[in-house]
C-alpha positions as CSV (number, residue, x, y, z in Angstrom):
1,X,115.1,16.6,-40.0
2,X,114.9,17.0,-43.7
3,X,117.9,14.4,-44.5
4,X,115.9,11.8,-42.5
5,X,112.5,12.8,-44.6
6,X,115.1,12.3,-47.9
7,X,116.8,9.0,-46.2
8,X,113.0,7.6,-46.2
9,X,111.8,8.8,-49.5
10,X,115.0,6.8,-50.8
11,X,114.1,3.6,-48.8
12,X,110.1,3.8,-50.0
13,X,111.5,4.2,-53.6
14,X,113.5,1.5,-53.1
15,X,110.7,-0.5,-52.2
16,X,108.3,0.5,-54.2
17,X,111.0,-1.0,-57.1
18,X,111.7,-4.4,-55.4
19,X,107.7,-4.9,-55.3
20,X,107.7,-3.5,-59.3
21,X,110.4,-5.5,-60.6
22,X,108.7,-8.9,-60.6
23,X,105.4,-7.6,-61.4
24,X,106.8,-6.1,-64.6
25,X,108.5,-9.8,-65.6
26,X,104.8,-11.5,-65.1
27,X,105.4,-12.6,-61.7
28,X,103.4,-11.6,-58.5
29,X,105.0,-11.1,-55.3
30,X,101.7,-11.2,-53.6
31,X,100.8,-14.8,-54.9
32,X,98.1,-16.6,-53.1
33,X,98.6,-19.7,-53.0
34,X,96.8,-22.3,-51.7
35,X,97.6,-24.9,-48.9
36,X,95.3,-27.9,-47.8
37,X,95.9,-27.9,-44.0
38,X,94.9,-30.8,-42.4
39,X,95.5,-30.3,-38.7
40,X,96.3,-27.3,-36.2
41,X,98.7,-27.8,-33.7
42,X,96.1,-28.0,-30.8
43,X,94.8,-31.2,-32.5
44,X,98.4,-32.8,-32.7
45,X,99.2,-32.2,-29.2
46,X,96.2,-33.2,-27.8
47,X,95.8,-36.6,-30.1
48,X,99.4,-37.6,-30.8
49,X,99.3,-41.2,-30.5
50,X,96.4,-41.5,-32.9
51,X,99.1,-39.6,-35.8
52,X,101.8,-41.9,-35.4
53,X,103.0,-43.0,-38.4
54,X,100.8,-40.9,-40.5
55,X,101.0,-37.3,-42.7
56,X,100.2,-34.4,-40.3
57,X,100.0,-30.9,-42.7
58,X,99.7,-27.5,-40.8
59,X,100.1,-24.5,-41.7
60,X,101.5,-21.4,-39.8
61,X,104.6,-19.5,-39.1
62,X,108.0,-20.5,-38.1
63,X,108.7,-18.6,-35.4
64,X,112.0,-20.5,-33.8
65,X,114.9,-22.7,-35.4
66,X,117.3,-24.6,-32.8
67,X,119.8,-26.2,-34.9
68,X,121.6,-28.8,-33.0
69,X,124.6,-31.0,-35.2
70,X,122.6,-32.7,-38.0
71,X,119.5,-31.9,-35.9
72,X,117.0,-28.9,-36.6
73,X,114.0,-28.4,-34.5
74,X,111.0,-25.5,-35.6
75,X,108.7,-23.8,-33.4
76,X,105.6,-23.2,-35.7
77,X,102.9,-21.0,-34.8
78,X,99.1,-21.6,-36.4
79,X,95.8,-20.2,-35.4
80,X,95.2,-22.4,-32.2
81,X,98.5,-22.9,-30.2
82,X,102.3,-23.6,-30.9
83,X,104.3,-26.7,-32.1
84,X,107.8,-27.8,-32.3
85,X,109.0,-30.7,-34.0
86,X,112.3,-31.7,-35.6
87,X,110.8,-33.4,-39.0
88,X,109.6,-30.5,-40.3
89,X,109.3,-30.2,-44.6
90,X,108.5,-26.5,-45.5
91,X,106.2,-25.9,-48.5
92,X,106.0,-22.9,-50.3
């Protein structure tokens, strides 16, 4: 019991160092940044031909990558439904 307690006091110190090192160096790890999302995935599904040929940005989580030859296709999760698409561009 007590080497587990000592095993997890090592991994939270290790953390607790990872999240410290950048801060002392100027640099936040908790950085909000800010992303202008234009459309949620409900929107694009339900109104895809009126996107065609035109800049769609949403913003969510990529939950799935199928990588197929030269091919890659994501599965993005946002707040109102799923996506998948194979032209994806991922912004920090």
């Amino acid at each position: 019991m007590s080497n587990s307690i000592g095993n997890l006091n090592e991994q939270k110190t290790i953390r607790l160092q990872e999240v410290c090192e950048p801060q002392g160096k100027d640099e936040d790890p908790y950085l909000t940044v800010k992303y202008d999302q234009m459309h949620h995935s409900s929107d694009i599904i339900d109104h895809f031909d009126a996107f065609e040929n035109s800049e769609v940005r949403i913003a969510g989580r990529v939950m799935n990558k199928r990588s197929m030859g030269k091919s890659a296709f994501y599965n993005v999760l946002d707040q109102k439904g799923s996506w998948e698409n194979e032209k994806l561009i991922l912004s920090n």
